[in-house]
N, C-alpha and C positions, 0 to 999 in steps of 0.2 A: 409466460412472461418470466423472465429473468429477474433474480433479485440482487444486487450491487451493492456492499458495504465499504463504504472509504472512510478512514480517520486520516482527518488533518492536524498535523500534529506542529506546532513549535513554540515560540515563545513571545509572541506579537500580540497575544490574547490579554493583557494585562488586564484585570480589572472585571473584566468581563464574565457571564457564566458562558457554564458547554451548552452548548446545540447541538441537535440534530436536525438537520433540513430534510426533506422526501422531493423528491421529483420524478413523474414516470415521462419518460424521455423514447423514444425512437432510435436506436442508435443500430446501425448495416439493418435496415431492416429488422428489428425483434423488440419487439416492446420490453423496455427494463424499467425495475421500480430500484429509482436510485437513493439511498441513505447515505447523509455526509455527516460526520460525529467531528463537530468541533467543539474538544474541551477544556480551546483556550488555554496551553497548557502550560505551566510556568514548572521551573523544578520547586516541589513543597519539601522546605527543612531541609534539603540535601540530598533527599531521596529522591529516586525517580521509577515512581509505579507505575506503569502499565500494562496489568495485567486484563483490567476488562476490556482496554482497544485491543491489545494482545487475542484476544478471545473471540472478541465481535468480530472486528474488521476482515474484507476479504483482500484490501490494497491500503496503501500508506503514502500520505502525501506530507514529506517532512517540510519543511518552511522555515526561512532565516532571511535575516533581515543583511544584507549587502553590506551595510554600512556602520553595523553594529558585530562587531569581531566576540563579544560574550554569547547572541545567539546562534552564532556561527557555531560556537562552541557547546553549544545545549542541543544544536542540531545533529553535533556528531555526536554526541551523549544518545540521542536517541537514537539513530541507526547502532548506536555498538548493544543497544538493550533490545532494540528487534532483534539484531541477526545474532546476537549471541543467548537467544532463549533456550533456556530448556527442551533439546528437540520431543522428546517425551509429551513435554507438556503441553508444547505449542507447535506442532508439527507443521500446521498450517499457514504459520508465521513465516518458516523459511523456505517455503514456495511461493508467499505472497507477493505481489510487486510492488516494489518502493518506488516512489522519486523524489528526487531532491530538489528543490525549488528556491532559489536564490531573488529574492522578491525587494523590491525598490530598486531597479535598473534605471531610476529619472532621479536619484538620487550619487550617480556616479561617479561625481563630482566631491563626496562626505566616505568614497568606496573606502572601507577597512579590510574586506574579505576578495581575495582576488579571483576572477573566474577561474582559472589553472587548479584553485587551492577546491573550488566547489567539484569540478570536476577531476580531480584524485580521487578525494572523498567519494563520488561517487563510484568511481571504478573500483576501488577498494573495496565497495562494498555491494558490488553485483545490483546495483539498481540506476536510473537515467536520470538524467541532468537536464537541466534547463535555467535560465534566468531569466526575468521580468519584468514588468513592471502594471503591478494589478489596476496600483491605482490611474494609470495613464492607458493603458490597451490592454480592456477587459478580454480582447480574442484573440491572445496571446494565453490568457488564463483558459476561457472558452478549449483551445488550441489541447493546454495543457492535461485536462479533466478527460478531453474526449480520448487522448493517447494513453490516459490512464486506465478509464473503463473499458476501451479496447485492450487492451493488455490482461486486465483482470477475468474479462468475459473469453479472452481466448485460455488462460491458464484455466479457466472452467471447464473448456472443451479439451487442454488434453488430459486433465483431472477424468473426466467419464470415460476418453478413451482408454487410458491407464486404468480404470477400475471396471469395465467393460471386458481388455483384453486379460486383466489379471482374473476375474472369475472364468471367463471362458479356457483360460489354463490352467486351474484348478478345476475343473472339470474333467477336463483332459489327463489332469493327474489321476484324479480317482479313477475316473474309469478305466485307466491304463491297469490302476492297483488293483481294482475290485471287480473289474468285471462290468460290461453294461447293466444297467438301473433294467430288473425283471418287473412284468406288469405282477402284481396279488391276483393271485386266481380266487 
């Protein structure tokens, strides 16, 4: 069984505390045990820490509100603090997959933030786009989750291939250098 960490991240959380949801789900065939870290996340005092979702998470689901041009603006706040992490520090962060999620699509009509402008944002910043609307077609959301955990669960698989093919060439190195591995008599 596979294990899947997602933080959703943006600024719609007001008021509220973080979560964490679990769900063990089916997804192509392989049993995954899913963890969603919602922690409601407002900017505190100017600052904007995220260093434990930075640590935890294996994918990133940023979230802003259409019609509200300030979260629009705390959403690209938080892609400039993913992708511009410490690679050192958080190496896993800039292989992680982002998406950016433009949420109240039935609100369109109040729109402040224009799809074009979501969709820069996104390219500019190596992760996928979408727009929506949660509270009207939950399988549009549904839709969105499942293209995220595939995405995460396939970066998993060439993660092992790349760490597979890399010791199996470091293998290849040493024994080039030193000589086949002799039995102890």
């Amino acid at each position: 069984m596979s294990e899947v960490k997602l933080a959703v991240l943006g600024s719609e959380g007001a008021g509220k505390s973080e979560c964490i949801y679990t769900k063990h789900l089916c997804l192509d065939g392989r049993q995954t045990h899913l963890e969603i870290y919602d922690p409601c996340s407002q900017p505190r005092k100017g600052k904007l820490s995220l260093t434990n979702e930075l640590h935890w998470a294996d994918g990133f689901v940023i979230v802003y509100d259409i019609s509200d041009r300030t979260s629009f603006a705390f959403a690209k706040a938080l892609l400039y603090r993913i992708r511009e992490s410490p690679v050192g520090a958080f190496k896993k962060v800039v292989e992680s997959p982002v998406f950016l999620v433009g949420n109240k699509q039935d609100l369109c009509h109040m729109r402040e933030v224009g799809w074009n402008e979501g969709q820069k944002l996104a390219m500019e910043n190596k992760c996928q786009f979408c727009e929506l609307s949660a509270a009207e077609h939950y399988q549009e959301v549904t839709t969105m989750f499942t293209k995220a955990l595939r995405n995460i669960t396939t970066n998993f698989k060439v993660k092992e291939k790349r760490c597979l093919s890399g010791s199996k060439s470091m293998a290849k190195l040493i024994n080039s250098m030193f000589g086949k591995r002799r039995k102890s008599v």
